[in-house]
N, C-alpha and C positions, 0 to 999 in steps of 0.2 A: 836662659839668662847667662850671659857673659862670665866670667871671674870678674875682672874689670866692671863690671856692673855691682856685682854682688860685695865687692870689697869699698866701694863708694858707698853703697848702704848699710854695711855696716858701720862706715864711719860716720855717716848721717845719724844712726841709732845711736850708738854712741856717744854724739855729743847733745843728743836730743834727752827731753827728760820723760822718755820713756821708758818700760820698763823693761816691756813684752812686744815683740812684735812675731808674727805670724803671717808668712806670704804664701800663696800657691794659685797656682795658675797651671791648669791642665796637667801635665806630670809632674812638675816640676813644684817643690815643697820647702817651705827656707823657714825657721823658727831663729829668730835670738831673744835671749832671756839676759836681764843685769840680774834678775834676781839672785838671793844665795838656796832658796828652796824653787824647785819652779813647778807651772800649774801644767806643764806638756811630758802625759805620759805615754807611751806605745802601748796597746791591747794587748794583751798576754799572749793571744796568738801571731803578733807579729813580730819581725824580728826588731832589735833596736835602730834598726838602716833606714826601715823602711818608713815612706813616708805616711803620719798619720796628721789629724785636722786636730788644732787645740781646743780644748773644752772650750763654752764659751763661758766668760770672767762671771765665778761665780759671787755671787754677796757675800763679801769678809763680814764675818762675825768678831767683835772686839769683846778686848776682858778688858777687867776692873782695873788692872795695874797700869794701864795707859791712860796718862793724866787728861789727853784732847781726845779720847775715844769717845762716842756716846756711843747709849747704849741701841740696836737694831734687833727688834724684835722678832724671837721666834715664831712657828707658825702657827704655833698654839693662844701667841700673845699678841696677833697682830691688831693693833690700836686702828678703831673707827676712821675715818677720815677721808678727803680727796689726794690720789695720787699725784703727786708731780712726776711726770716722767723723763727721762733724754730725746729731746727733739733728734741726734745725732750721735754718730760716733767718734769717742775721743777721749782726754783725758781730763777727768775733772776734780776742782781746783774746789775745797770749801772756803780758803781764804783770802782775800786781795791781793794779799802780799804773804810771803814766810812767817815776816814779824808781826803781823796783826793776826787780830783774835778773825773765829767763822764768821760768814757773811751774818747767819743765824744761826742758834743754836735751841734745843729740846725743849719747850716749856715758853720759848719766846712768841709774841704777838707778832702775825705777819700781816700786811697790807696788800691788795690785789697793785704788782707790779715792784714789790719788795722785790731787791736781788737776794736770790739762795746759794748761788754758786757760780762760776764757770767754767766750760766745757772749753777744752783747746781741739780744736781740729784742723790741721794743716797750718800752723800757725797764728790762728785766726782764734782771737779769744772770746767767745759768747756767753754770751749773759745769760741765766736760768733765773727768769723772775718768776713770782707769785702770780696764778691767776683768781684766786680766793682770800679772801678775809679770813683770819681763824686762827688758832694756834698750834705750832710744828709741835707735834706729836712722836716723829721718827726720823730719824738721819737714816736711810738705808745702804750708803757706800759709804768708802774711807777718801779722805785726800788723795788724790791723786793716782786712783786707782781707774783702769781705763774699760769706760762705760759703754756701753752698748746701744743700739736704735731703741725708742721704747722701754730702755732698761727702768723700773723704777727709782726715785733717787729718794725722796721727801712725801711725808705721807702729814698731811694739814686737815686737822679738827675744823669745817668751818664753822664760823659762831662769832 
């Protein structure tokens, strides 16, 4: 990859609202992070140069002092239910907008085709609806935190 390539993407990153991006393509290895902590560490045995693959986005566990957290269950307390999972990869979105409340939230009654969230991928904003009747049991990611193929996201009590 170019410089001139490489300094366009990161200016893409940059005004995108992502957080974490990780590129590699045969030798060639490129991470940017906005974060102030980040999730890309090197293996003890290699040097800090060299290039290594980022973990992939583990499930943020939230505490109590975050007023929009709920709460995601350990694995000792994972609640009955059907998973909903990410048809794609991308960033997803629990609320319409900044200023509105979640699409759903913990304890609420969903409908088969209720929206739960959406997933941004390549600017293209996707809808994650219900495919069961039942009640949301688990919120498993945070806002805007970026999801994986098959990641799981919402875990629904049918009933």
């Amino acid at each position: 990859m170019e410089t001139n390539e490489v300094k366009d993407l990161l200016a893409q990153f940059d005004q995108s609202t992502l957080t974490e991006l990780h590129l590699k393509k045969d030798t060639f290895d490129l991470y940017f992070n906005k974060n102030t902590t980040s999730g890309y560490h090197p293996a003890a045995n290699e040097s800090a140069a060299a290039p290594v693959a980022a973990p992939a986005a583990p499930i943020q566990t939230t505490t109590a002092a975050a007023p929009t957290a709920q709460t995601v269950p350990t694995e000792n307390t994972i609640p009955d239910g059907k998973e909903v999972v990410s048809p794609l990869v991308g960033v997803i979105y629990l609320k319409p907008s900044p200023d509105k409340d979640n699409f759903k939230q913990v304890g609420d009654q969903v409908k088969k085709g209720d929206i739960l969230c959406i997933v941004e991928a390549m600017k293209v904003m996707n809808e994650i609806v219900s495919d069961v009747d039942g009640e949301l049991v688990s919120v498993l990611v945070e806002s805007e935190q970026i999801v994986e193929y098959n990641q799981p996201l919402f875990r629904i009590k049918e009933g």
